[in-house]
N, C-alpha and C positions, 0 to 999 in steps of 0.2 A: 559713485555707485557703478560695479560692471555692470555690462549686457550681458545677459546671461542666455546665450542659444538655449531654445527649448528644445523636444523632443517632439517630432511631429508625429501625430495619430500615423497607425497601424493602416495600410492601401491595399484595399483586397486585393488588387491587382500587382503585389509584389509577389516574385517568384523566390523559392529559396530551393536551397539545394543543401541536399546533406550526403556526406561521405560517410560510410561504416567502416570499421576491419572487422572482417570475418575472424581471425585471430581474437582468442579469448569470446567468444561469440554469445559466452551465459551471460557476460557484463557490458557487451555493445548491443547484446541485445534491451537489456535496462537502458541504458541511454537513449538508445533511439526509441525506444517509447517514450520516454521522458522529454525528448526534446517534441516529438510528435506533439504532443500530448498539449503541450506550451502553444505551436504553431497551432494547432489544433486549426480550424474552421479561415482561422482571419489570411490564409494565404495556399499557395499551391506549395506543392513542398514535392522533390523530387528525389530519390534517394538512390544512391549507386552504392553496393559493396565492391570494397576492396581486398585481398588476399589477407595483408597484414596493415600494421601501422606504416611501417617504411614505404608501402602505395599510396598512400595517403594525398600526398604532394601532387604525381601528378595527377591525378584524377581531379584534384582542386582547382589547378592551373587548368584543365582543360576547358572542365564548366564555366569557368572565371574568364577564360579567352571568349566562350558563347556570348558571351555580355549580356544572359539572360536572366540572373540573377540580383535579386537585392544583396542577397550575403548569402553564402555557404560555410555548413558547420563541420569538421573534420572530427568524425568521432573513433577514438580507440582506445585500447589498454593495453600498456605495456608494464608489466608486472616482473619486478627484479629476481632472475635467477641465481646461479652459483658465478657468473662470470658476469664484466661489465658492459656486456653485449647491450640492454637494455638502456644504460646511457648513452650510446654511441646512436639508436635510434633513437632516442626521446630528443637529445640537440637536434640530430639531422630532419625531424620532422618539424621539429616547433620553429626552427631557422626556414626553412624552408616556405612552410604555410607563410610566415611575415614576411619573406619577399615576395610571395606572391601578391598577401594583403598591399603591399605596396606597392609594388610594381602595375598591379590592376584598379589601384584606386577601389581597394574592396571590402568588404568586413567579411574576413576569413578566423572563425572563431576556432579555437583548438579545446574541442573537448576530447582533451587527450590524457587518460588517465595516465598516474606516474607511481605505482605503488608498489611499494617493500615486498606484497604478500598480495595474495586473492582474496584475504580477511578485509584488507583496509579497500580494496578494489571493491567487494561486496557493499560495503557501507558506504561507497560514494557513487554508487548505480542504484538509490531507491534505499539504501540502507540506514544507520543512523545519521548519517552526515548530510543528508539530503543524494539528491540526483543532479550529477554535474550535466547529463545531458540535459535538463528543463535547467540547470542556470547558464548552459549555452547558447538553448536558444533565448531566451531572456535578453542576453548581450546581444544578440542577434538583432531580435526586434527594435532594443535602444537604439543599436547603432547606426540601423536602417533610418530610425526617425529622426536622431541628428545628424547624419550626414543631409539629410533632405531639406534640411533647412540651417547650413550653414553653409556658406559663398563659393559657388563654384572654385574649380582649384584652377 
């Protein structure tokens, strides 16, 4: 039979940090409601904008240097044009955030939208597909509460 690490209760006294892009700003602004919304009451929660998505990183890496954080959520949308402009910053940011995540020992979540159109972007900021910023912060909280109680590194 495994051990199975639990998820420890939610520490009012966790800080968290959320990153925006101002870029596409009708659909980061749904997310960070949506992530808000999730954090709601149970933590402090600090939020910086960024220009665009490709800011992303370091602004993550800076707060994440602070050591003031339980986790930070990296929130954006990058919505595919006529050129593949758009996948050249969706790798360099999603790469980017995981070596932060790792390099800081951190739960750096990417609520980083990746969509065709601003149709399918609408529907995953509150629309029919849910809100990816409340299932960010969501991973957020998880990961906060199992890192907390699984064995120093």
């Amino acid at each position: 039979m495994p051990n199975v690490i639990e998820i420890a209760r939610e520490d009012e006294s966790d800080r968290f940090a959320i990153v925006v892009a101002e870029w596409n700003r009708s659909i980061t602004d749904r997310l960070l409601d949506g992530a808000l919304e999730v954090l709601g009451e149970a933590a402090v929660v600090d939020v910086a904008w960024v220009p665009g998505a490709w800011e992303l990183p370091v602004a993550v890496q800076r707060l994440a240097q602070s050591q003031q954080y339980a986790a930070i959520l990296a929130l954006g949308a990058v919505i595919h044009g006529e050129t593949s402009h758009d996948q050249h910053i969706n790798r360099g940011v999603s790469l980017a955030l995981m070596k932060i995540a790792l390099s800081q020992d951190l739960p750096v979540l990417l609520g980083l939208l990746t969509c065709d159109s601003m149709e399918q972007a609408i529907h995953r900021a509150g629309g029919n597909v849910g809100n990816k910023g409340s299932e960010c912060a969501q991973a957020a909280l998880k990961m906060v509460g199992l890192l907390r109680n699984c064995p120093p590194g």
